[in-house]
C-alpha positions in Angstrom: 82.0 118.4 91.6 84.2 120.9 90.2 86.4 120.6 86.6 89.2 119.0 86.7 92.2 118.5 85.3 94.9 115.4 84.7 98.3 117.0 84.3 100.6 113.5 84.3 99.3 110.3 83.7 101.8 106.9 83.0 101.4 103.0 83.5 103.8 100.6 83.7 104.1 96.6 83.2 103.8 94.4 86.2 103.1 91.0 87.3 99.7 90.0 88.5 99.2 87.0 91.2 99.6 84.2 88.8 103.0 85.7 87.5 101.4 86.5 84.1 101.7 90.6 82.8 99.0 93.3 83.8 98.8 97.3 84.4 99.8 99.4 87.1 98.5 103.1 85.8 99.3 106.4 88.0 97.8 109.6 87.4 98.2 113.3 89.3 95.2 115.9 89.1 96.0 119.7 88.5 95.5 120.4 92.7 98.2 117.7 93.3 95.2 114.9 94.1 96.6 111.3 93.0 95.5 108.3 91.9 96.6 104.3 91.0 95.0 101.5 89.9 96.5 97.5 89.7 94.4 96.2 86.8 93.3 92.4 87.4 92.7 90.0 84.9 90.5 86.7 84.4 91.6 83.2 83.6 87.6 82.0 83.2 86.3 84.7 80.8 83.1 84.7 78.9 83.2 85.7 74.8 80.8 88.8 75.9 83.7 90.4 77.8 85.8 93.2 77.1 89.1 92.2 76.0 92.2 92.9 77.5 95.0 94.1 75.0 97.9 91.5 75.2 101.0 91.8 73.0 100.8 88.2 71.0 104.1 88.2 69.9 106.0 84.9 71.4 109.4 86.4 72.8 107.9 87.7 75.8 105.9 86.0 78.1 104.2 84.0 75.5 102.3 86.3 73.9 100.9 87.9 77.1 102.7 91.2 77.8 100.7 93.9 77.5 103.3 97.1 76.3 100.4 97.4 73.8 98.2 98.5 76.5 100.7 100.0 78.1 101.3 102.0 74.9 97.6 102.9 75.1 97.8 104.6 78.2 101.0 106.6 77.5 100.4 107.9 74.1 96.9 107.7 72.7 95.1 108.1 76.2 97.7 110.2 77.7 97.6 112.9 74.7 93.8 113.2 75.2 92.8 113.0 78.3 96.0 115.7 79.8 96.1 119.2 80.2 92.0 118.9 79.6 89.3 120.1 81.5 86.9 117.4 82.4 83.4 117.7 85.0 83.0 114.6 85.5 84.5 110.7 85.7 81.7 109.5 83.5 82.8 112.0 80.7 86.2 110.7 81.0 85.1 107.2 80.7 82.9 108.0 77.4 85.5 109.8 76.0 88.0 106.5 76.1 85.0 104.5 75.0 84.7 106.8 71.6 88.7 107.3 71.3 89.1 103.3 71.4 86.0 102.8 68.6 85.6 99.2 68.8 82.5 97.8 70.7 84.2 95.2 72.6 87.3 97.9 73.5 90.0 95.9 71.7 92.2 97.9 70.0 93.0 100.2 73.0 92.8 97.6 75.3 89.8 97.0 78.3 92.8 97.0 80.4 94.0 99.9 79.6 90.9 101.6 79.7 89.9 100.4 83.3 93.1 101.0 84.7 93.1 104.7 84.1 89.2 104.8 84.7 90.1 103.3 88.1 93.3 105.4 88.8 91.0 108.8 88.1 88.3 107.3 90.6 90.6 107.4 93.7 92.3 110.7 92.7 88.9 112.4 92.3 87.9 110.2 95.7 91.5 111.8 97.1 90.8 115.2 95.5 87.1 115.2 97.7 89.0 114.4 100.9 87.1 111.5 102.0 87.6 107.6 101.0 86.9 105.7 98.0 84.0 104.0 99.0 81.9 107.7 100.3 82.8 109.2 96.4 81.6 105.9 95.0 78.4 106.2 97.1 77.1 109.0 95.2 76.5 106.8 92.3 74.3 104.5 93.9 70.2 104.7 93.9 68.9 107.3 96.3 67.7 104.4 98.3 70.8 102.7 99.0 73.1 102.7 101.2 76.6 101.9 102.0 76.9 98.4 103.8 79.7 96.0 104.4 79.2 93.0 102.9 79.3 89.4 103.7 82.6 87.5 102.4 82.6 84.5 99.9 85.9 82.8 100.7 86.7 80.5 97.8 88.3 77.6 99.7 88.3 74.7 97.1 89.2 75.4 93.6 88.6 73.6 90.1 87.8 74.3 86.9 90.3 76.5 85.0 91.3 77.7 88.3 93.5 74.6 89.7 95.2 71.7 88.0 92.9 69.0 88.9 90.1 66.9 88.1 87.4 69.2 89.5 85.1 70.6 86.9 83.5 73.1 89.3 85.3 76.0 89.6 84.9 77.3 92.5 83.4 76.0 96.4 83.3 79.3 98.4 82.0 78.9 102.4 79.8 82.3 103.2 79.3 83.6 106.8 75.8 84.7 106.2 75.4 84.0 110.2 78.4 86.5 111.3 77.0 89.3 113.2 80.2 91.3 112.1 82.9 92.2 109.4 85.8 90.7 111.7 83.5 88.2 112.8 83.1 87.1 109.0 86.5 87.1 108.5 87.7 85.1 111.8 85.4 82.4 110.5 86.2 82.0 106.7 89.6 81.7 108.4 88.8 79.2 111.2 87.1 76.8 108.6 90.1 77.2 105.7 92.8 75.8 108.5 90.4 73.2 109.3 89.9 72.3 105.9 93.7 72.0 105.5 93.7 69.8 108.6 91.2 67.6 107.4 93.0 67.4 103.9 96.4 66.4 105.1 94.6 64.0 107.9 92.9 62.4 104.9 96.3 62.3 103.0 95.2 64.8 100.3 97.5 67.3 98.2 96.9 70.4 99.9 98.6 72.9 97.1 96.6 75.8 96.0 95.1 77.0 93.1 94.6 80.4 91.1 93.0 82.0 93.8 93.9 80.4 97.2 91.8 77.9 97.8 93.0 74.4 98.3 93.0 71.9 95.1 92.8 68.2 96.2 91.6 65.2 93.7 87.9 64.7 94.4 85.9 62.7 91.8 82.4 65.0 91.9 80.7 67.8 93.3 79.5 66.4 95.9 82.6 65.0 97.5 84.3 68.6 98.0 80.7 69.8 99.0 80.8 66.7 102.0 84.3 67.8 102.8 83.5 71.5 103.1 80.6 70.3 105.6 83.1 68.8 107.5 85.3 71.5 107.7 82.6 73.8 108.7 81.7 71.3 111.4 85.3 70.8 112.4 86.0 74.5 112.8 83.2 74.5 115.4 80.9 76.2 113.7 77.1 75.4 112.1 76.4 74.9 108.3 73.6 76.5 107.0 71.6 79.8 106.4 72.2 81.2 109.8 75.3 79.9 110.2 78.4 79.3 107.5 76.9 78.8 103.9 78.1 77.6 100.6 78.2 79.4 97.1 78.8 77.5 94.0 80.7 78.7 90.7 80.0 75.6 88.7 81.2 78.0 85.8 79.3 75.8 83.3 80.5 77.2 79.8 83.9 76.0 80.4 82.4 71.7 80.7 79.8 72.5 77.8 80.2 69.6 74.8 79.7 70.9 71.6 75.8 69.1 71.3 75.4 71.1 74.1 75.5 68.4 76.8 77.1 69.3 80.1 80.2 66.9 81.3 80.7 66.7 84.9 82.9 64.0 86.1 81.8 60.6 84.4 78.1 62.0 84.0 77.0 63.3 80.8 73.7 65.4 81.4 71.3 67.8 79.8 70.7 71.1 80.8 67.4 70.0 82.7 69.3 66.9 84.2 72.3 69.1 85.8 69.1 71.8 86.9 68.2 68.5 89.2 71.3 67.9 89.9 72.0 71.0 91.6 68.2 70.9 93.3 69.5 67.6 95.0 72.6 69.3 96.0 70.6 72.1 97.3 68.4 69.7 99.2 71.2 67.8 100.8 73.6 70.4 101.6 73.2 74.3 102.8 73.9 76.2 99.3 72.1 79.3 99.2 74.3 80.7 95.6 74.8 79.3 92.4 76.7 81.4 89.8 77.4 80.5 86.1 75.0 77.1 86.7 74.7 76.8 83.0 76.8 78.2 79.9 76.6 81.3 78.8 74.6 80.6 75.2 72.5 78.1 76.7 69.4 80.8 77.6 66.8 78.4 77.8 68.2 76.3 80.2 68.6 79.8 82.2 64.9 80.3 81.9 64.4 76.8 83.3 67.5 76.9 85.9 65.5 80.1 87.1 62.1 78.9 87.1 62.8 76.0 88.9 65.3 77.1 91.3 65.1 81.4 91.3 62.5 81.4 94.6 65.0 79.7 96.8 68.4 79.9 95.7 70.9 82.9 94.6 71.3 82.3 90.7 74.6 84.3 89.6 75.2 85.4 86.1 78.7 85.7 85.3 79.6 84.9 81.8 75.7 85.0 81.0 76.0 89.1 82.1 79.8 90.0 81.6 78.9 92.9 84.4 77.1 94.9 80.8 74.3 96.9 81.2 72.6 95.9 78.2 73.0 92.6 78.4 71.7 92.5 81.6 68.8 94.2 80.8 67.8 91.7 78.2 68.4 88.8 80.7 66.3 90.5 83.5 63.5 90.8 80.5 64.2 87.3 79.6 63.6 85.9 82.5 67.8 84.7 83.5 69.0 84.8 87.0 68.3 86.6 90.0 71.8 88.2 90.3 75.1 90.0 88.8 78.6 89.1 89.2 80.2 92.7 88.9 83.8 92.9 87.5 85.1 96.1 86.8 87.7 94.7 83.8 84.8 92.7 82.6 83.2 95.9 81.0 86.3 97.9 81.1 85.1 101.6 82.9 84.0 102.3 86.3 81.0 104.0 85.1 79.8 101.0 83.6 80.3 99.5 86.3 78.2 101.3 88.4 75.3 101.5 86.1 75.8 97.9 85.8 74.9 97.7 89.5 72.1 100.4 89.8 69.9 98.4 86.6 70.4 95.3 89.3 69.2 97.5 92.0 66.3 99.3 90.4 65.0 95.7 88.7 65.4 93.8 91.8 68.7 92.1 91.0 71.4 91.2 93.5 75.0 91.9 92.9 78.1 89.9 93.9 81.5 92.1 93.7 84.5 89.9 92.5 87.9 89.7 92.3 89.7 88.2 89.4 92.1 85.1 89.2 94.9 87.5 88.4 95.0 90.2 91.0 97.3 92.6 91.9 97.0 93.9 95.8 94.6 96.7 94.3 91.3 96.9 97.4 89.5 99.0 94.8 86.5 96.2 94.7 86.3 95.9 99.0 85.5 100.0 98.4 82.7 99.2 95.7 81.3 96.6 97.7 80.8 99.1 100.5 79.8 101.5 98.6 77.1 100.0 96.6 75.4 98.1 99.4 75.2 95.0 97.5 76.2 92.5 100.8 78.3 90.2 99.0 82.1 90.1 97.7 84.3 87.2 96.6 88.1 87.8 96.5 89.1 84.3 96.9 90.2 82.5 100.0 91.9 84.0 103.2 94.9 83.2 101.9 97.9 85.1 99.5 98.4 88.7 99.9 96.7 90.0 96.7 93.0 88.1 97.9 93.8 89.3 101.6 94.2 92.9 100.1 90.6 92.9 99.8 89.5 91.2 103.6 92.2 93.7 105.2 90.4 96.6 103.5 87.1 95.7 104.6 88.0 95.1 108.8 89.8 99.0 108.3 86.5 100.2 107.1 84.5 98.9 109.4 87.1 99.9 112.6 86.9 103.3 111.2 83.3 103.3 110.4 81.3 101.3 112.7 78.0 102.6 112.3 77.9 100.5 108.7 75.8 98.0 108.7 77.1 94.1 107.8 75.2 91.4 106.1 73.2 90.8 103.1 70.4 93.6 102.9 66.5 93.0 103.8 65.2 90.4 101.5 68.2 89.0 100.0 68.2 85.8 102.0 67.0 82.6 99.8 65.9 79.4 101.6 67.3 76.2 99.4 67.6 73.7 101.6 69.2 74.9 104.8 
């Protein structure tokens, strides 16, 4: 690539999907090339994340505005990133990491630091002529290519994520059978109306939480994972590998006791007792992901959750990775998980990102792109799903146009470029009990 230039770069304070205050950062390139980002922002975060910048006075919004991070981005960032010539996004993204000083990116703000790492991706994407997800294929491992990837709709919600009494976070139904992007997408749609249907036959609340999905009053797991059965069933269509699958985000740091005891409903368990727990769900119903099945500080009941489950089930590290390279290169050397969430604002630069995601792919890791519960109608992750030929995103259910952002992207890319392949790539299939 040739050097470039930013001549203008601004952001402003907007609202993300749960009303609550995030980014929008814009930036223009010395050949007129442009660039925007919609920074997204996490209700279930892990202490080994980046942290966002927020305000913390109380006359606005609580505490949560972010003209802080705003400030970031319009005076310290602006002055040194403008008017400079630059060869590459990475050197960009290193030079914010130095100018903020801070390991965790806190006093300038992860927010503010991935929104203009974002916004310079697309203008640099815009300034090559071609879309975001070809430029973002240049980062990935010789030996990967770009592959649309198989959508986790999260359907049911719990946790942090909806106001009931649902410990697990999140129930997501996968179409690991679809033979097509659209396909995929027709499903995860066909099963969330007949979920709703079955809800309000059943007499259930069928509000919604943080990211869509529906939040009815079940007492355990394995009542929303019957109902989900159902709906898959109902919708006309077959549970299991080849057919509609289900991914779990237990997210297990945030029903942790402090003797390190898990609480699930009534039950009290030990790491090694939940482990069985989730076998038996595995065994009786078709799971083929878990992400976050433990808490993030609880490593030896990783090693164990791993060992025991690792050959036939997708174990997701979430908190456990917070989408940082180092950290994940200890847990892939320790022994933890099998896969990466990726968040971008997790680990605050795009570069990190995607080195995040090549360690996975050169050690043997899968990756999962995700959304956040805050989102903004930013498609940037649909493009770094495709382009790093990982097979999997989550952006919540097919529902709310910030989550539907992310779907719509993915059906334009692949009516514009059918010769991508769709699915999970060779090997990436687990067997669990479907």
């Amino acid at each position: 690539m040739s050097k470039f230039a930013i001549i203008n770069m601004s952001a402003v304070e907007i609202l993300d999907s749960r009303g609550r205050p995030t980014l929008s950062v814009h930036l223009t390139l010395a050949n007129g090339a442009t660039g925007w980002a919609g920074v997204p922002s996490g209700a279930s975060t892990g202490s080994r994340e980046a942290v966002e910048l927020r305000d913390g006075d109380s006359g606005r919004y609580g505490g949560a505005g972010v003209l802080r991070a705003v400030g970031s981005i319009n005076g310290e960032i602006a002055l040194m990133l403008e008017h400079c010539t630059w060869i590459s996004l990475a050197e960009v993204d290193q030079a914010m990491i130095e100018l903020d000083g801070t390991r965790d990116k806190s006093r300038l703000g992860a927010n503010a630091l991935v929104g203009v790492s974002m916004a310079l991706t697309r203008a640099l994407a815009h300034w090559e002529g071609g879309s975001l997800y070809e430029y973002l294929t240049a980062f990935t491992p010789h030996d990967v290519h770009p592959r649309l990837p198989v959508p986790h709709f999260n359907v049911l919600n719990g946790g942090v994520h909806a106001d009931n009494a649902m410990d697990f976070q999140e129930f997501m139904i996968a179409p690991l059978g679809a033979a097509s992007m659209s396909e995929a997408v027709r499903i995860g749609a066909e099963v969330y109306a007949a979920l709703h249907r079955r809800l309000a036959k059943e007499g259930r609340v069928t509000s919604l939480g943080d990211e869509g999905g529906f939040a009815p009053q079940l007492a355990d797991p394995e009542d929303a994972l019957a109902l989900l059965v159902a709906a898959i069933e109902d919708a006309g269509h077959t549970p299991g590998l080849h057919g509609v699958a289900i991914a779990l985000d237990p997210a297990a740091s945030r029903f942790r006791e402090p003797d390190g005891s898990y609480r699930v409903g009534d039950a009290r368990m030990s790491s090694s007792e939940l482990i069985k727990r989730y076998a038996a769900m595995t065994e009786e119903y078709p799971i083929w992901s878990i992400e976050d099945g433990l808490a993030e500080d609880d490593e030896d009941g990783w090693r164990l959750l791993t060992k025991e489950l690792g050959d036939r089930v997708q174990l997701v590290g979430d908190d456990v990775f917070a989408t940082n390279p180092a950290i994940i290169r200890l847990a892939i050397e320790h022994g933890i998980g099998n896969a990466a969430l990726i968040k971008p604002n997790q680990i605050g630069t795009v570069t990190e990102t995607l080195q995040a995601i090549s360690l996975c792919q050169t050690r043997g890791y899968a990756q999962m792109i995700s959304h956040r519960s805050g989102e903004t109608h930013d498609d940037f992750i649909a493009d770094l799903a495709v382009a790093s030929g990982c097979g999997q995103l989550k952006s919540g259910a097919p529902a709310r146009g910030e989550r539907i952002a992310k779907y719509n992207r993915l059906l334009e890319i692949a009516a514009y470029r059918p010769h991508l392949p769709f699915g999970l790539p060779e090997g990436a299939r687990r067997t669990g009990g479907i």
